[in-house]
N, C-alpha and C positions, 0 to 999 in steps of 0.2 A: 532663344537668344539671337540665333540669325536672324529669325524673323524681326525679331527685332529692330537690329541694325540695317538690315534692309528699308524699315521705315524711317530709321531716324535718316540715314542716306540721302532716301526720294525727298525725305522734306526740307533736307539741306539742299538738296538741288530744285526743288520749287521754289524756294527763296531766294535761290540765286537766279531763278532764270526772271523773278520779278524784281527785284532789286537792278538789272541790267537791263529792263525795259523802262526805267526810270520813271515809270507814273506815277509811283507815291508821293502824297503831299504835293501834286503841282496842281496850276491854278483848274478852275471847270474849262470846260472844252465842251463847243455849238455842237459838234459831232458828235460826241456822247452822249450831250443832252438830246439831242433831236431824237435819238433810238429809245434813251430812256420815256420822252414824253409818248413818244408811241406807244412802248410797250403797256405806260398807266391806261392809255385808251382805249387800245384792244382788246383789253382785261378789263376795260370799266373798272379800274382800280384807286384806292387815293395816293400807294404807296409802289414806288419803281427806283430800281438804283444797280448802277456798274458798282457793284461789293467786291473789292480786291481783299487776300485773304492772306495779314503780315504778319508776323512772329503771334504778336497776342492780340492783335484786334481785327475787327473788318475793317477798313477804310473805302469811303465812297466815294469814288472818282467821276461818278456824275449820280444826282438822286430827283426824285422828286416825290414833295408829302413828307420829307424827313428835313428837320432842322441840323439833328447834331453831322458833323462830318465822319463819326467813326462808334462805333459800338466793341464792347469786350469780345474778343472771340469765343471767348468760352460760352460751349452751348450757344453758340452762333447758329442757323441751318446752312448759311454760305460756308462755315467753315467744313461742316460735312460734306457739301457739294465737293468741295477743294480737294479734303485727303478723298474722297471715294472717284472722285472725279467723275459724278455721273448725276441723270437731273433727280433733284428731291423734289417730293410734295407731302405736305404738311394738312392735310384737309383742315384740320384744327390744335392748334400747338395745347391747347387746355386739356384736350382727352390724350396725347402723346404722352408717354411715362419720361422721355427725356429733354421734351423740349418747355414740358408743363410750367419749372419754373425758372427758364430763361430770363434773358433781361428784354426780349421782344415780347413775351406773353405777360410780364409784370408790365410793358406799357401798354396793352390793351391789345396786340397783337393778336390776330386767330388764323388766319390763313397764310401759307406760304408758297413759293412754288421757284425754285432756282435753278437756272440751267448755267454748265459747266463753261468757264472761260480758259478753254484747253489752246495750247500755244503748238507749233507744227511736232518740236519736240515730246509733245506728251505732256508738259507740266500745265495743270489748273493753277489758273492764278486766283479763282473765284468764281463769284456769279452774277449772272443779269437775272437781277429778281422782281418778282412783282409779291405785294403784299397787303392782308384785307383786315377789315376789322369783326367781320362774321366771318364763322366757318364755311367753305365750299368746295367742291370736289372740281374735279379735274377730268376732262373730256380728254382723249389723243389730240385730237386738233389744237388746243391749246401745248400742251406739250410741242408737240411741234412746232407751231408758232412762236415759243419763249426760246426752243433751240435755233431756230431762223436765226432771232434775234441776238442770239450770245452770239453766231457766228458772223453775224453785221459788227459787230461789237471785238471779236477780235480782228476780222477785215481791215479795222478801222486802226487797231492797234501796232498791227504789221505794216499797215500804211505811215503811219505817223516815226514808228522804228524803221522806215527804209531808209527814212534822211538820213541816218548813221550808219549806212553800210555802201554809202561811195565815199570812195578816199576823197578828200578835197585838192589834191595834187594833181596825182593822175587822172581824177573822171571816172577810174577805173571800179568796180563792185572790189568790198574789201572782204576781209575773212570770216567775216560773218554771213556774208550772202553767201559765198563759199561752201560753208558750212552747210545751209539752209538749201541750194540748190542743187547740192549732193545728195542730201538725204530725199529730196525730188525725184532723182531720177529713178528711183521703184515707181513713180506714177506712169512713165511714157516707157521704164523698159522692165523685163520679167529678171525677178530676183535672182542674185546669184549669175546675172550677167556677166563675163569680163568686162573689165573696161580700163582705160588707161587715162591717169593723169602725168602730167608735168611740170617741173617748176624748172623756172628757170630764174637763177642769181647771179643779178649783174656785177657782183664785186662779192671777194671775202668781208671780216668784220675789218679783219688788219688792214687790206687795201682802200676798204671806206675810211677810215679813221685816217689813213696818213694822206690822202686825199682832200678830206674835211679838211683840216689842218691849213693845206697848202691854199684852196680852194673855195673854202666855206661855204655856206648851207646852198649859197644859189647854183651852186657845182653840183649838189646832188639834186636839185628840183627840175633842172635842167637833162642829167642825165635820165630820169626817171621820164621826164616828160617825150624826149627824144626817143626813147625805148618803145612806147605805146604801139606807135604806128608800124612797126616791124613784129611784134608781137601779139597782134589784132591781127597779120597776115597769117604766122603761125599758126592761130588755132582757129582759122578758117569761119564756119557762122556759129563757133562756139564767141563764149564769154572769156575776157584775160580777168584774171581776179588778181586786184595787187594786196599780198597776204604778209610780207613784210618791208621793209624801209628800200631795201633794192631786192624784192622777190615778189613773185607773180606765179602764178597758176592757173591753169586753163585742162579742159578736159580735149582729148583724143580728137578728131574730127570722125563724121558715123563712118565705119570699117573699116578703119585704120588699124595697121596691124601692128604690133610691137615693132619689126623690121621697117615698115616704110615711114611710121612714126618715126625712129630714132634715124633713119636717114635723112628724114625733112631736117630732124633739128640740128644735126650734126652737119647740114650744109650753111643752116644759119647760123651755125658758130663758125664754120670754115671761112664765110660770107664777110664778118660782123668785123668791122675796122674801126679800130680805134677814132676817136673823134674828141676833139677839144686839145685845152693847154694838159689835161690831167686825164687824157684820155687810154695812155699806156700806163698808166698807174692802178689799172683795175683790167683784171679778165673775166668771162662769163663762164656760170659752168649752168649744168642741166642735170635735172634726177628725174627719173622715169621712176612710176610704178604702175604694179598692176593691181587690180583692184575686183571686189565683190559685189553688186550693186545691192545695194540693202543689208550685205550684211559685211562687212569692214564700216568700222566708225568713221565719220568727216575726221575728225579731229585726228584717228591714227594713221589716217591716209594722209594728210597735211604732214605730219610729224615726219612720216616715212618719205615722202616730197624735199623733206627741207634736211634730213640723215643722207638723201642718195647724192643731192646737190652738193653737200659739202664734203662728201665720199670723191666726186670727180675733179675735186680741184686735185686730187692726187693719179690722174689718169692723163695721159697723153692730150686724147680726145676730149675731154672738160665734160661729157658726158656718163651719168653712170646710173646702170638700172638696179632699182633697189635692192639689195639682197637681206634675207631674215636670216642667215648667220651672220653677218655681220652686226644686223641690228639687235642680236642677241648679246653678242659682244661688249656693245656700250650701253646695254639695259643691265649687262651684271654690272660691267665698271660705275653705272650708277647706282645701283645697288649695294658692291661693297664700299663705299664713299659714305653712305648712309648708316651701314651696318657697322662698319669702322667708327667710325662717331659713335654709337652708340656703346659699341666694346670698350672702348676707351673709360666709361664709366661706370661700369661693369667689373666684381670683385675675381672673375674666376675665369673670364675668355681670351686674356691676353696673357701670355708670359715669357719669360729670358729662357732662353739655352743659349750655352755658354761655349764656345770652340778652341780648345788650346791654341797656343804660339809658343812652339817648340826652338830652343837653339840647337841650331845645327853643331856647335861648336865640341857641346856635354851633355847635348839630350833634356836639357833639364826647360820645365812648364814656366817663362816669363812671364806669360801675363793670358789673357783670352779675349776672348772677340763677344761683345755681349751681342745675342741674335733674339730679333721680335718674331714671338710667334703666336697663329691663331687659331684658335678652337673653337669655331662656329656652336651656337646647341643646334642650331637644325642643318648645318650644310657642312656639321663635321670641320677635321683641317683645313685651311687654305693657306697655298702656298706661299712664302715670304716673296716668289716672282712675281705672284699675281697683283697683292697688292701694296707691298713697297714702293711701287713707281708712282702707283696712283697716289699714294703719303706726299711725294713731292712735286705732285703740281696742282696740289689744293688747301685749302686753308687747316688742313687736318697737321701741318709738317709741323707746327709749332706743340700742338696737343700731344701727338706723337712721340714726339724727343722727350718733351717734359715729361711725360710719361714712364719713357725706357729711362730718362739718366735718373730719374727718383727709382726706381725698382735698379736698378744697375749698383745705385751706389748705397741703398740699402743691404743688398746682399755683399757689395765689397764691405760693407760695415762689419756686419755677422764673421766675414771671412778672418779680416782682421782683429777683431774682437778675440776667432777661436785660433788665431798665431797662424791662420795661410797668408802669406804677403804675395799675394799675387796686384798685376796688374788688369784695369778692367777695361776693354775700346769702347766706345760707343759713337756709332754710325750718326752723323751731322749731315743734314739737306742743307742746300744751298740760302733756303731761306732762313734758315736760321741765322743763316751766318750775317744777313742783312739786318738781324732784329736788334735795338739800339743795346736792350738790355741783356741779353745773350751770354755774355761775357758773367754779369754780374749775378745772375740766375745758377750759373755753374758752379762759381764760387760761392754765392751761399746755401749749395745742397753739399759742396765736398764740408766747408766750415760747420752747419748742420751736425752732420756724422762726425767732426771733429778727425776726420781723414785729408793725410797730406795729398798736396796738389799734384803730384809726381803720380800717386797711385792710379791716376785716370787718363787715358788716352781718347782725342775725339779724333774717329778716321771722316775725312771728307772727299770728295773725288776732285777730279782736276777742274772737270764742268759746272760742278759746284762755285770753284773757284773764281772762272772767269765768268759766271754772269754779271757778277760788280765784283771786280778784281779789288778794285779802290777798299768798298767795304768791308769784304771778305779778309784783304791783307790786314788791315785796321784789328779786326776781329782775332785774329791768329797769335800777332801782333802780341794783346793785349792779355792772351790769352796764354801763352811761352812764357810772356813778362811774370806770369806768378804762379808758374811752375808747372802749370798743364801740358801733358803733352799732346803735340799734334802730329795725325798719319796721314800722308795721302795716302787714299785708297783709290785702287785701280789705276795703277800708274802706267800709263803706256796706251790706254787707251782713249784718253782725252785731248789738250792743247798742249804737251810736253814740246820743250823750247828750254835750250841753253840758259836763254835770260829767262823762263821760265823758272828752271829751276835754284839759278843761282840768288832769286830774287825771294824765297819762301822762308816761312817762318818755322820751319816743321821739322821736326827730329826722327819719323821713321819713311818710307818708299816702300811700299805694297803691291807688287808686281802684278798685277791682274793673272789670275788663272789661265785668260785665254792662252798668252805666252806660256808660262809654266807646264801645262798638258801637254803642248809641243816640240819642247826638249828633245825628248829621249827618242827622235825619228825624225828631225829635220834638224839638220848641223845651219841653217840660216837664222832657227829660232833659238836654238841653243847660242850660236854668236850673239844675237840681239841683246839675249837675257844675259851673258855674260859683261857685255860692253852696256847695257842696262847698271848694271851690280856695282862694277868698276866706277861708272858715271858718279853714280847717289854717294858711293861714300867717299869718292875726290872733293864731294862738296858739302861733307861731312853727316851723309845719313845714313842711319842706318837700316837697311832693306829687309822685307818681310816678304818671301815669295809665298801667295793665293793658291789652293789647289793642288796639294802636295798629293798624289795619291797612288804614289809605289816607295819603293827603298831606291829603284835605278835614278828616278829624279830628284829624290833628295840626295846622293850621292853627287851627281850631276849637280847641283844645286850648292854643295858642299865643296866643291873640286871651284866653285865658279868663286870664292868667297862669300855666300851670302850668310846672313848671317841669323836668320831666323825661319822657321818652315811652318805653314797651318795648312791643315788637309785631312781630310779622309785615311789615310795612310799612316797618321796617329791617331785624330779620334775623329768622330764628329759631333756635332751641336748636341751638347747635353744637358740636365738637369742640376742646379747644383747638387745636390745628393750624389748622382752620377759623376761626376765631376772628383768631388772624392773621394770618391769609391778609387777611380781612374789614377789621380794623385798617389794615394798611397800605396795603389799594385808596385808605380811606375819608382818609389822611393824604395820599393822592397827589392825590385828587381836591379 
């Protein structure tokens, strides 16, 4: 079975690497004809043709002796050239047990002889074939001669694909030459070389964009084109390769050391002055890497180029040399973004654990905090830290919630159904709170279950709030109006304001942990969280201190007025089963 998919792979990417040289179906071409007619002569033959090798047929991109433009591939001899990638000869297709009744040997076909049109990559794209109407064998010299000839023939092909690998802007080779002259340099140096590339990115996406805007497209063809000649000094009698819209790439100069490299370029960003009306509206950064010559991919060296460049916009220096734990990093975060999507509709790898909210008052279980959790099959649990955050800065935030408030308010259903009247939170992104129908989705999953509005709390954080304050209020709003209730969650940590507060639509205040844990050993945080407590409910809410996880700071917590506690120190996240089990100890006792 691998072997398998190994094959279907290489012929997905033979496809692709012909598909991208764009000769199929385009008009005859002097040049391909002129190799072709040669090749009928030096074989004394009546049949010659460039046989490019597509999904199901050959198609002839230059022929001669042949009328139709394309033949079936099946039981083609070019198509065997193609997946073997090496020359065939045919002495006679009538005595061959597989070629015998092809659709070349039903036209009267008997000899054949095909050499491989291999690309610098590896991939055949076909063959330059010559073909006879008797059968005849095959000297070496001719073999050779027909491989000359393929190799005139993709010469000609690389030629004709160079037009598309300079940028028409800058002048400059694009990422595709790039690509192509990397994988070169196993010819002039011995494998497994070091060697060092660079890119260098004259603006973020966000600094182009507000840029464009102010400036429009001749602001950036201007800045790209003004860049050239400072970056041609850069990489000395190397190539600058422009590889995206303001990025460029160049290799090392010969001995350059990782050190005198990055002091060159880190003088030319110390160097590099702003210029034009929108010329402080963009900074440059730099990523260095180091590299394997023949064996690191172009394309993951590029990639690792374009991870370290956008790594140093977060450095002092704008320069930053690549590192593979960090590029580990954003290979899981892309990873769990993928896997998450897929969990999501999936019957068994996601599920609720539930966290008390204790009253400090009588001890007694108000309501719980519905919590998402995940149970990989291959990579086991993963933490709610790790990929909670990533939920909300990707299109997964809406999937997500819908997700948890259906599972949420089914199990409030069950609870109420068996006489628990508990209340259920669930955790609201910021995007949500933007979605037009948000509101209306909520109320008809509580109406659904035939569960009043009261029994569901949505906690949101304050940063949620203020990315569209306007929206978000709207949403709150609309959402108080019949009868839901709303928490801020993580209060204290966000954009809290007087007029902040005085201005919400919300009936509880959720003290973030971080405050809470530092009670019971700093009298600055203990006041905060006090004059915290006093604040919310002079303006009429009621507070839920994060984090509870001794008896001294729920005391402390108790002694402050608040009026609700969730923490470790009662329970933690649990199953519903658990959950009851938990409930009726706590009713016995």
């Amino acid at each position: 079975m691998n072997s398998l998919n190994h094959l279907v792979t290489d012929e997905a990417s033979r496809l692709d690497a012909l598909q991208q040289l764009q000769l199929l179906d385009t008009a005859p071409n002097d040049a391909f004809d002129r190799i072709t007619r040669m090749a009928a002569q030096l074989f004394q033959l009546p049949i010659a043709a460039v046989s490019l090798t597509d999904v199901d047929r050959q198609w002839f991109k230059s022929k001669v002796g042949v009328e139709h433009a394309a033949i079936p591939r099946l039981k083609a001899p070019c198509a065997t050239v193609a997946q073997s990638g090496q020359l065939v000869a045919v002495p006679d297709l009538l005595e061959d047990d597989y070629f015998r009744d092809s659709v070349l040997a039903d036209s009267g076909i008997r000899f054949y002889l095909g050499a491989p049109l291999t690309t610098k990559a590896g991939h055949c794209l076909g063959a330059m074939c010559v073909l006879g109407t008797e059968p005849r064998t095959v000297t070496e010299a001719e073999r050779a001669t027909l491989l000359d000839l393929a190799a005139m023939v993709m010469a000609q092909i690389e030629l004709q694909h160079a037009l598309g690998r300079i940028d028409p802007l800058s002048g400059l080779p694009n990422r595709n030459q790039f690509v192509s002259d990397m994988r070169d340099l196993g010819i002039v140096k011995v494998e497994g070389e070091p060697q060092l590339a660079a890119l260098v990115s004259l603006a973020s996406p966000e600094q182009l964009n507000d840029a464009m805007r102010v400036m429009g497209s001749a602001w950036l063809d201007d800045t790209v084109r003004a860049a050239v000649p400072a970056l041609r000094r850069l990489a000395g009698d190397g190539k600058v390769y422009h590889v995206g819209t303001t990025q460029f790439a160049f290799f090392a100069p010969l001995g350059a050391s990782l050190v005198s490299f990055s002091s060159t370029l880190l003088a030319w960003l110390g160097e590099r002055f702003p210029t034009g009306q929108a010329g402080f509206l963009t900074s440059a950064t730099v990523g260095l890497v180091r590299f394997a010559v023949s064996q690191d991919a172009p394309l993951d060296v590029l990639r690792n180029l374009h991870s370290a460049a956008h790594d140093a916009r977060d450095t002092e220096s704008g320069l930053r040399v690549f590192s593979a734990e960090q590029d580990a990093l954003y290979r899981r975060r892309f990873w769990l973004i993928g896997e998450l999507g897929r969990a999501l509709t999936q019957p068994d790898e996601l599920h609720l654990a539930f966290q008390p909210k204790v009253s400090l008052t009588d001890g007694a279980c108000l309501g719980v905090e519905a919590l998402l959790r995940w149970n990989h099959p291959q990579a086991g649990a993963i933490g709610p830290a790790e990929f909670i955050p990533i939920i909300e800065t990707t299109s997964l935030a809406r999937a997500t919630t819908e997700w948890v408030l259906a599972a949420a308010l089914r199990q409030l259903a069950a609870w109420h159904a068996g006489g628990v009247a508990l209340q259920v939170a669930v955790n609201v992104s910021a995007v949500n709170l933007e979605e037009p129908d948000f509101c209306e989705r909520v109320l008809a999953g509580l109406a659904r279950h035939a569960l009043p509005a009261a029994c569901l709390a949505l906690e949101l954080t304050e940063s949620a709030l203020m990315r569209k304050p306007k929206a978000a209020h709207d949403t709150m709003r609309r959402l108080t109006a019949a009868g839901v209730k709303i928490a801020i969650d993580d209060f204290g940590t966000g954009y809290s304001s007087l007029a902040y507060l005085q201005d919400m639509s919300a009936d509880v205040v959720k003290i973030d942990q971080s405050f809470v844990r530092g009670m019971a050993n700093d009298e600055r945080t203990l006041a905060l969280v006090t004059t915290m407590i006093k604040l919310s409910h002079d303006l009429g809410h009621r507070v839920v201190a994060e984090g509870v996880e001794s008896a001294e700071v729920a005391q402390l917590l108790r002694a402050a007025g608040c009026d609700e506690a969730q923490g470790y120190h009662y329970a933690r996240p649990m199953a519903p089963a658990a959950l009851a089990q938990w409930l009726e100890q706590r009713e016995l006792s």
